[in-house]
Steps between C-alpha positions, in 0.01 A plus 500: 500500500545422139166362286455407125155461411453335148761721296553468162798631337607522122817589284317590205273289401662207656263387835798452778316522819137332499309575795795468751402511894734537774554619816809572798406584825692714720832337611462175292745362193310403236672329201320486124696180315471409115673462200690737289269646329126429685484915630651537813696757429230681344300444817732745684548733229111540527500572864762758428326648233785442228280315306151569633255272514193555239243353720439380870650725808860495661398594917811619749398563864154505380568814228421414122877560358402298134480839299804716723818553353806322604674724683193581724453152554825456563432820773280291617683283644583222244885417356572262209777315506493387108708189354846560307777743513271805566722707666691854398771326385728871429409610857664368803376290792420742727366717212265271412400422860417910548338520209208326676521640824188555678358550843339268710120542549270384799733494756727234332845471570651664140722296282849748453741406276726387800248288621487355167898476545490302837256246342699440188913594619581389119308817391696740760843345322368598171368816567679696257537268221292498213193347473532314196799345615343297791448130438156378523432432850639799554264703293224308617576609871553868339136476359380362851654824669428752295119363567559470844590877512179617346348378817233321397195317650513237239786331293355358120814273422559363157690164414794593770698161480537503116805468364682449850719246646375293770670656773372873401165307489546374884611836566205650371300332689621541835467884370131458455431327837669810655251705314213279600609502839486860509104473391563602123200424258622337193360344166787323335492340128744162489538281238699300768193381704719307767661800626230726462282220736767475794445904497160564455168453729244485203576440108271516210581269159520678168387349142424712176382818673282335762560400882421083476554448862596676870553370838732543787861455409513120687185435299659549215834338546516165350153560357334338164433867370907562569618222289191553222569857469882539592619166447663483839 
């Protein structure tokens, strides 16, 4: 559904992204783990075309999408879920959530913003409060809805359990294995490799711009690269 093939991205003249492959099929959760610092993020701001890749060729459902703009990609069929506060913090909950309202395509069953409301009740209590007065699990389910409403075919998700307590972490995931149960395609960047792992069916291992090492996610549990590369 998703392919990288060899893309090479730079801010400046600084080399982020050296010949980076990848790939998510249909229906799969696919988690990219590394350091701060080694280029995931930059991975998915390449496939959205925020910061396009210089060289190599970013495929989705087979269509070259390396040179489109970002809100055609996102068109497409692609929503990025990015890391930190990212929210319209002046706007309220539901005003954020319309914001991003979008039809369902191919006969999916659409994403409204009361759908988004039965899968996270917290959100329908705060519907009219202000965004930038939500606590951070909070705003991270706000960024997961206002995704979800887009209706998209695949979810990029960036760093989601940083900064959170435990518990919003456990709740996050049983979010995420609703999503996956519902057949949602997802490439999600983790620094926290355990919980990405429990999640995921494949995982690729970050270092310095380059993949080092993939394999299915019980591969890669408890594996030499996990502990050489992520120290867990």
């Amino acid at each position: 559904m998703l392919e990288l093939d060899a893309i090479h991205t730079f801010y400046g003249r600084s080399h982020i992204l050296q010949g980076v492959s990848l790939e998510v099929r249909r229906g799969e959760m696919v988690t990219l783990l590394g350091r701060n610092g080694v280029g995931k993020t930059t991975t998915l701001r390449s496939i959205m075309g925020l910061t396009p890749a210089r060289e190599g060729r970013v495929r989705f459902d087979g269509r070259d999408i390396t040179r489109a703009k970002t809100h055609r990609i996102a068109r497409a069929g692609l929503a990025y879920v990015p890391s930190g506060r990212r929210i319209f913090s002046a706007l309220t909950v539901r005003q954020n959530l319309l914001l991003c309202v979008r039809g369902a395509v191919g006969g999916n069953s659409a994403w409204t913003v009361e759908r988004v409301y039965r899968m996270f009740p917290k959100l329908a209590e705060l519907d009219s409060r202000k965004a930038g007065l939500l606590s951070g699990g909070e705003q991270q389910m706000l960024k997961l809805g206002r995704a979800l409403v887009a209706n998209p075919r695949l979810l990029l998700l960036d760093e989601l359990t940083e900064g959170l307590a435990p518990t919003i972490v456990g709740d996050l995931a049983d979010w995420l294995g609703l999503l996956k149960a519902e057949g949602f395609s997802m490439l999600m960047c983790e620094q926290n490799a355990l919980f990405a792992l429990e999640l995921a069916d494949r995982g690729y291992i970050m270092e310095k711009g380059q993949i080092r090492f993939s394999g299915a996610a019980a591969e890669l549990r408890g594996s030499a690269q996990i502990r050489q590369y992520l120290g867990v």
